[in-house]
N, C-alpha and C positions, 0 to 999 in steps of 0.2 A: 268332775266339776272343773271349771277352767277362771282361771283365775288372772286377772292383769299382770302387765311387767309390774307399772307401777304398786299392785296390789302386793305380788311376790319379792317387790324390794325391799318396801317395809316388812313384811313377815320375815323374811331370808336374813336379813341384815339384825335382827332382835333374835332368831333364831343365834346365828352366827355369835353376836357379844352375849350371847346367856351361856356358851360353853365355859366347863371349868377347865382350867391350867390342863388337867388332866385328861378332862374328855378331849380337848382337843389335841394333842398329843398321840393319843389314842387313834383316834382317827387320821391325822398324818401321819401316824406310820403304816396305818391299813393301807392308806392311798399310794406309799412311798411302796410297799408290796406285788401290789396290785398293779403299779405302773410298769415294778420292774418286769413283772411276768409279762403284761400287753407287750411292753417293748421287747423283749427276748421273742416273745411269737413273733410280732411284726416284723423284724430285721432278719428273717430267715428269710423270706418272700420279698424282700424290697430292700435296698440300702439305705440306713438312716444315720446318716453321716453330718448335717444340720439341725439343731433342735433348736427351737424358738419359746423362751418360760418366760411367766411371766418371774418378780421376784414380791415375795407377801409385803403386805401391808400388816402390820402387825399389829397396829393399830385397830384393825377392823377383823382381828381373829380371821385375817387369810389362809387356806393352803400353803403350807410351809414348804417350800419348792426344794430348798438348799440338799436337804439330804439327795433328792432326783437329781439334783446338778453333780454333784460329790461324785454319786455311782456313775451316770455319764460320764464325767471326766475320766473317771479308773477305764476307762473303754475306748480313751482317745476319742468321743464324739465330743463336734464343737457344737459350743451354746453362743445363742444369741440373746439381748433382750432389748427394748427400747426404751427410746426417749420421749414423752410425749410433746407437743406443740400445742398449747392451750390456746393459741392462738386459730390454728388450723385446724384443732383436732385430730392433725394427722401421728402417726407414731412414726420415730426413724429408728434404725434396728443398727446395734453394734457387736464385736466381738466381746461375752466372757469370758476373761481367765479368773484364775487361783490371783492375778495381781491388780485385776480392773478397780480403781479407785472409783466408791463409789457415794454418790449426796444423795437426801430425801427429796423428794418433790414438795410442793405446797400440800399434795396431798397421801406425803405419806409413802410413797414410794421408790425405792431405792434404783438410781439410776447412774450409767457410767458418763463419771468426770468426761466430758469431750475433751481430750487431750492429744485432737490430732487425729482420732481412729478412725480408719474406713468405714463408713457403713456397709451394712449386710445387704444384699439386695432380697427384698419377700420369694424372688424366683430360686432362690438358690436355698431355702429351706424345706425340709426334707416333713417336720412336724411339728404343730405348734400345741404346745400347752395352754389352754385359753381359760384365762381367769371368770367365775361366774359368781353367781349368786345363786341361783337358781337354773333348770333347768328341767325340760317337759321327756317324753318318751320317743318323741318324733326328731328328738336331736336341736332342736333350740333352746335358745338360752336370755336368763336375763341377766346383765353385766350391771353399772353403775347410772348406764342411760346416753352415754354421751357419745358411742357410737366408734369409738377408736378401733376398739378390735375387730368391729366388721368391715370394716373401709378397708385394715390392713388385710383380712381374710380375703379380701374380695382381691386383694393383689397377687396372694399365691399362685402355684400349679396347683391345673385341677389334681394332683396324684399325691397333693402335700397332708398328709394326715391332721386333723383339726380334732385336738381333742380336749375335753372339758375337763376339769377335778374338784368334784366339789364335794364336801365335807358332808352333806343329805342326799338323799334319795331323791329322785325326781318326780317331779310332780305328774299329774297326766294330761294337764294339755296348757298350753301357757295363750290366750285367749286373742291376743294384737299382737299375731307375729305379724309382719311384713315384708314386700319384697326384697327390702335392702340388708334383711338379716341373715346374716349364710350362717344357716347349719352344721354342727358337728358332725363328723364323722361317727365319732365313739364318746363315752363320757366314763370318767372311773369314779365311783364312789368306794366309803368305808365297806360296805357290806355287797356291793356289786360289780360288775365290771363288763 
């Protein structure tokens, strides 16, 4: 059965704030497992030298990124994340370190002080963690609705890995995708990969 974004926001998002302290926990460390194995396979076959995460909203019981950022850094691979432009919708991408000063957004989301850094350019990354809510079997996904991360997807190399992490299983077909929605690559859940 196929279910709307819209339909899958609200379920996904009620799903998400009903986990406890615990289960979710649980389950980002499954995912934090599960990443590190994908990524060990993957960088045998390809260099991943750029990695683009997002960072949680804690607020809305996100995917907890930090430990994935932590073991990247032990590897020397750099991270990037973004700023968003609520104005444009567009995202601009910066270097993280271990010392990026960092504020919430309006909504919630931790992003680096602009203090001068260069931005990243979307060509020069290697693989992007892509924040969801949901997500179908065919490699799409539903986000928050407002369209930033495919606009940014759409700027990559085609050879840029797009990969989703979301805390449920995926659904079997997500009903109003469209053309402007670029697909995953791969998706890691708790219990799959």
């Amino acid at each position: 059965m196929s279910q709307t974004k819209a339909e899958l926001r609200t379920e996904f998002l009620a799903k998400r704030k009903a986990l406890s302290a615990d289960e979710l926990t649980r389950r980002n460390d499954q995912l934090t497992a599960h990443f590190i194995d994908f990524f060990t396979e993957q960088s045998q076959s390809r260099p991943l030298r750029l990695v683009h995460t997002f960072l949680p909203i804690r607020r809305q019981n996100e995917v907890d990124t930090w430990p994935i950022i932590r073991w990247l850094w032990q590897r020397d691979v750099d991270i990037a994340i973004s700023v968003s432009n609520i104005t444009t919708n567009q995202l601009t991408h910066y270097p993280l370190t271990a010392d990026t000063p960092l504020i919430e957004n309006k909504w919630g989301i931790p992003e680096p002080i602009n203090t001068g850094l260069t931005p990243v350019e979307p060509s020069a990354i290697d693989l992007v963690l892509v924040p969801l809510l949901a997500f179908d079997r065919h490699g799409h996904r539903v986000g928050y609705g407002k369209g930033y991360y495919d606009r940014f997807l759409a700027d990559c190399r085609p050879d840029c890995l797009k990969v989703g992490l979301s805390l449920f299983e995926p659904v079997e077909q997500i009903a109003d995708v469209n053309e402007t929605d670029v697909p995953l690559d791969d998706c890691l859940a708790p219990n799959n990969m």
